[in-house]
N, C-alpha and C positions, 0 to 999 in steps of 0.2 A: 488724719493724723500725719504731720510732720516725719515724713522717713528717715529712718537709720544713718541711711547715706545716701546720697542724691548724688550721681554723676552725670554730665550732660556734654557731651562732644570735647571731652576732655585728651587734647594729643601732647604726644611729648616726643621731642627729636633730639636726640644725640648729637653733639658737634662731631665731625669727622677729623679725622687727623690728615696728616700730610700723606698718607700713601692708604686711606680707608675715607670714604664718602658717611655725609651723614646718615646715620639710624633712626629711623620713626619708631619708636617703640611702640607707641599706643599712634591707631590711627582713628579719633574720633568715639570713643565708648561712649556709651552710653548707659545705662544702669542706677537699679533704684532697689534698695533693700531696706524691705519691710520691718518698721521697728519688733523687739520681741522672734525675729526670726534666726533658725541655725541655719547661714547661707553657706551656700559650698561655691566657693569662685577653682574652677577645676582651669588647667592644659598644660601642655607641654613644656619644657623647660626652654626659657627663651620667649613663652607668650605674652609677656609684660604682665605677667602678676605680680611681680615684687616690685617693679615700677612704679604700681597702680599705689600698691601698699605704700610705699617709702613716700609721695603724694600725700596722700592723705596725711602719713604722720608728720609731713614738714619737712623731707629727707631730701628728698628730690624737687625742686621748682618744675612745672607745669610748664611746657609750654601755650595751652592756649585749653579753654574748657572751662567750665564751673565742679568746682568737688565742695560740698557740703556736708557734715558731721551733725545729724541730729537740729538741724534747720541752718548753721553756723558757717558759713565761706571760711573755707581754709587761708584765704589773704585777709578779705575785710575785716573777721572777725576770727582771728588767730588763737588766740590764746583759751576762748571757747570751744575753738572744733578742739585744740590738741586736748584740753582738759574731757571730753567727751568719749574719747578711744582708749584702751590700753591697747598695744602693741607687744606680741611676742615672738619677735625677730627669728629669722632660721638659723642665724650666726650663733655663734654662742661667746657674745660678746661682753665682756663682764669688767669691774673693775677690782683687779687684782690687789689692791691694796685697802679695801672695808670688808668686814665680816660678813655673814649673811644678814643682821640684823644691821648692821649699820647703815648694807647695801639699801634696803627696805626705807627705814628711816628718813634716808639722802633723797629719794624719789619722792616718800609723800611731802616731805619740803619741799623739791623744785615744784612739786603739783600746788602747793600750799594747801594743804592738810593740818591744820590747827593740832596741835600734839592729846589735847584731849579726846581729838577724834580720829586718831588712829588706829590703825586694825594689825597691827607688825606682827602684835605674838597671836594672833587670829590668825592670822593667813600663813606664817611658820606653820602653827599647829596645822592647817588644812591642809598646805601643800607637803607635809610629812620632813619638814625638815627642826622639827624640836630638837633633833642631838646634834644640829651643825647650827643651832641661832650662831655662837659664837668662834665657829671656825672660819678662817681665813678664805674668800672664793677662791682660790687661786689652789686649795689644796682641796678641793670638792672634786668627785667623779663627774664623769658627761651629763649621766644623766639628774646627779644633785643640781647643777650648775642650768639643766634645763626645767627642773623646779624653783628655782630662784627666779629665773627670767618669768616664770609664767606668774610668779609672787609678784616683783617689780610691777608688774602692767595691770597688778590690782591693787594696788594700794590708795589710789584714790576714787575708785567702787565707780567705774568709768560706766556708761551705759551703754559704749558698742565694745566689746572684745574684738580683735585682730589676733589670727592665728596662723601668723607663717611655717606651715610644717610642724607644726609642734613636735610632733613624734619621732624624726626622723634621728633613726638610729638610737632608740631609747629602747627599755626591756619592755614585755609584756608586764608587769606590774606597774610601773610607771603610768604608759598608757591606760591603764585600765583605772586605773587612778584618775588619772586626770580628765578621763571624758566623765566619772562619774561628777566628776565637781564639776565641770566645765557646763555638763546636761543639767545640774540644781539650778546652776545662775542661770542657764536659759529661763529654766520654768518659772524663776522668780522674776525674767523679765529684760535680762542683759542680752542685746545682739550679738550674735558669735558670725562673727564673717570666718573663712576657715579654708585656708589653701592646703593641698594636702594630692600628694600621689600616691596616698594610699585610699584607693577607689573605695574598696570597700568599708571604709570608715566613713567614706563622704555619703556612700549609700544608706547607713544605718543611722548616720545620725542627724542630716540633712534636710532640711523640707524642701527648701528652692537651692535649684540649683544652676549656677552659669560658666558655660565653656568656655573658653578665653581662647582666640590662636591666632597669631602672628598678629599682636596687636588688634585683634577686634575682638565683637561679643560673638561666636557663630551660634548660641543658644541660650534661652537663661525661661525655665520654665520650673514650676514646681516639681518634685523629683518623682510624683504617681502619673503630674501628667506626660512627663519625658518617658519614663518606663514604658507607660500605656498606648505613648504614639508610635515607640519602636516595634514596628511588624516585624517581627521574627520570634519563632520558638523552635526549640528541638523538641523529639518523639524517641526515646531511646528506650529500644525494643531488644531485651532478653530472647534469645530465642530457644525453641525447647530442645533443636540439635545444633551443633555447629555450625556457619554458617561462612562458606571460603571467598565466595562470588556473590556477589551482589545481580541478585535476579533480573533481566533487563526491561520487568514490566514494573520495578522500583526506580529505578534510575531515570525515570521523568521528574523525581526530585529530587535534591542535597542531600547525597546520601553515601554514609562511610562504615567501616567496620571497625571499632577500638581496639584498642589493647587487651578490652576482657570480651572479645569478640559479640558484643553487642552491635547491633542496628544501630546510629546515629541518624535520623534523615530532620534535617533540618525545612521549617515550611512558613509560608506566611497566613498567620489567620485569618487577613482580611481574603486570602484566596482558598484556601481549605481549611480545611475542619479534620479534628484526631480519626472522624470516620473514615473518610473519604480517604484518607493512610492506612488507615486498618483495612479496609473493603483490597486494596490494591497488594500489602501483605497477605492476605489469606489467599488473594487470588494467584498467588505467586507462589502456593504451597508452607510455608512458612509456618510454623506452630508456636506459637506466643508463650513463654513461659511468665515473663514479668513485661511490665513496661511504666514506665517513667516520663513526666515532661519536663523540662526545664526551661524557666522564663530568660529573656535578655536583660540583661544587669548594669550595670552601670557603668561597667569595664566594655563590653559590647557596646555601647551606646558614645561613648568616650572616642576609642578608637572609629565607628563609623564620622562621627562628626568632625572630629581632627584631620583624618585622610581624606574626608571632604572640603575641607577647608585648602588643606595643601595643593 
């Protein structure tokens, strides 16, 4: 099956000015996202994701690479890839002089959208904006104004979704909104590509996931098998008295005292086992009240790979 999106040694360099040399943003990506997939393109601000993004939508000219939209070259066959993506920019860039419906409207005509088959007062009513169809954008709150963006970029039922930050700086209701819509059109089949510094949303709602950093890919694996490959786990151990010192037959591994003066000791599985911690605590005196494991997350994994990268 023909992927999502196909990118293949795709660079792009910034002209330099008279007192700043030129910038590589992207030095060579490469990258392939499974049609029907919730992909999480993650890094750091600055790693050329919005680069990559503004690319694909036509924003930014390429300089050298192949970027593909659902089989479609963004040059040779232009007006298929853009009709193939919505795009919902992190700007919250709007035209202050159309309603919210007129907003809607005006896009499914530049898409050409035949008027019988448009979806305006469908996707108002979805994205929760019924009592502003006809209020001004321009007197809309942040977060009204970032449900209209995410409307705009469906109005002609695109089959990849682009999602630059969606969330940022919206309420919890909003959010919670919109991933519920955002997770239907997956399941019915639309690719959700999805930039986002909010880890843990990219954790929960992610299947493949790719690291971006200073311009290249430093990882791009599905998000059980990237969890699964990170050797690391903590062991946090309740103890049954207080515990001031850290006993010196524990301190052959990662190991700290909290705020609620629990045991932290940090271990890698591929090298011990929760026994082989437990044998070393009892033989340390130590009386076990509770204890606890906690796995590495996506925010662990994030941070190891970025700092590697650097």
């Amino acid at each position: 099956m023909t992927p999502a999106v196909e990118i293949r040694n795709l660079r792009k360099t910034y002209a330099g000015g008279k007192k700043s040399p030129p910038k590589e943003a992207l030095k060579g990506i490469d990258l392939v996202v499974p049609r029907g997939s919730f992909f999480g393109l993650l890094g750091p601000n600055g790693a050329g994701k919005s680069t990559m993004i503004n690319i694909m939508a036509g924003l930014v000219i390429k300089t050298s690479g192949e970027v593909r939209i659902c089989g479609h070259d963004i040059v040779s066959d232009m007006r298929s890839a853009r009709t193939s993506i919505g795009v919902v920019p992190q700007e919250l860039v709007l035209d202050t002089f159309f309603t919210v419906r007129e907003a809607l409207e005006f896009n499914a005509g530049y898409y050409g959208v035949p008027k019988d088959k448009r979806r305006t007062q469908e996707i108002i009513d979805t994205m929760g904006l019924s009592d502003k169809a006809d209020t001004n954008s321009r007197r809309l709150s942040g977060g009204m104004r970032r449900r209209l963006l995410v409307a705009k970029a469906l109005v002609h039922t695109p089959p990849v979704l682009i999602l630059d930050e969606p969330t940022a700086g919206v309420d919890v209701e909003l959010r919670t909104q919109l991933w519920d819509y955002v997770k239907k059109m997956n399941k019915a089949g639309t690719t959700v590509l999805l930039t986002t510094h909010y880890l843990e949303e990219a954790q929960e709602l992610c299947d493949t996931i790719a690291v971006i950093n200073h311009g290249e890919v430093v990882s791009c694996d599905s998000k059980a098998n990237m969890l699964k490959t990170f050797d690391s786990k903590q062991l946090v151990i309740t103890p049954l008295k207080p515990v001031t010192v850290i006993p010196a037959t524990i301190q052959s591994f990662a190991c700290e005292i909290d705020s609620e003066n629990r045991l932290v000791i940090s271990y890698k599985p591929s090298k011990n086992t929760i026994q082989d911690i437990l044998d070393v605590v009892r033989a340390s005196g130590i009386e076990i009240a509770d204890m606890t494991t906690r796995e590495a997350d996506l925010e662990d994994i994030f941070i190891h790979l970025t700092r590697k990268a650097a």
